[in-house]
N, C-alpha and C positions, 0 to 999 in steps of 0.2 A: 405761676399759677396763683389765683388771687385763692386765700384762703377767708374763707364765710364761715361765721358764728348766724345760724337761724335758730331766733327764740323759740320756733315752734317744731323744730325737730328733735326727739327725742334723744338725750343727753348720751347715750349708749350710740347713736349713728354717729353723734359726734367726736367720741372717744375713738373709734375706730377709724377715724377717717384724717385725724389731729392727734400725733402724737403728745402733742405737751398741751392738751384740755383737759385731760384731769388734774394735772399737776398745779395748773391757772388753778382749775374749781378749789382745787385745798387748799390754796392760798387767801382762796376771797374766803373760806370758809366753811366750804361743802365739804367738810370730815368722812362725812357717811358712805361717801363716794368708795373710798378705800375700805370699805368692811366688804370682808370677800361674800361674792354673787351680788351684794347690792347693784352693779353697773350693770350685770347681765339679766338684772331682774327687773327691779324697780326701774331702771336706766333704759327700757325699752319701752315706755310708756311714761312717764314722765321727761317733759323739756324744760328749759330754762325759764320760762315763765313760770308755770308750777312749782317748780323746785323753788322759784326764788322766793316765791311766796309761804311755800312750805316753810324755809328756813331761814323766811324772816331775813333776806339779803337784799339789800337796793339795786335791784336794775340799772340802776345805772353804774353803781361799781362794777356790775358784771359788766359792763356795754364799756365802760371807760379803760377796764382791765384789760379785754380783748382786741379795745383800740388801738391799746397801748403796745400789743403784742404783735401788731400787724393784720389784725381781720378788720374785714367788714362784717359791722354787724346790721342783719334784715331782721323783719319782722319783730322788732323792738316792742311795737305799741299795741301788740297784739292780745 
């Protein structure tokens, strides 16, 4: 099963569908992630584009990190 990172789906579909995506996100930097309810809350409306802007992260570190980890990354340039 090919595993997909979509920039434009919210971060919370993703967590739930990819065990080890949050653990990537902490790693690039997304701390916030791990404060409890943030995934279930803010994580349901916000995506990786957002986010990355939010928290001031290079897209492409995210897109290069998840390369690196085996997905395909869509909706990049969105």
């Amino acid at each position: 099963m090919q595993k997909v990172i979509d920039f434009q789906v919210p971060i919370y579909e993703l967590a739930q569908k990819y065990p080890d995506f949050v653990d990537t996100m902490v790693d690039l930097g997304f701390t916030k992630i791990k404060i409890p309810g943030m995934l279930t809350s803010v994580g349901r409306i916000v995506n990786l584009n957002k986010g990355s802007r939010a928290m001031g992260i290079d897209k492409d570190k995210i897109k290069a990190a998840f390369e690196a980890k085996g997905y395909e990354v869509i909706n990049f340039d969105n």
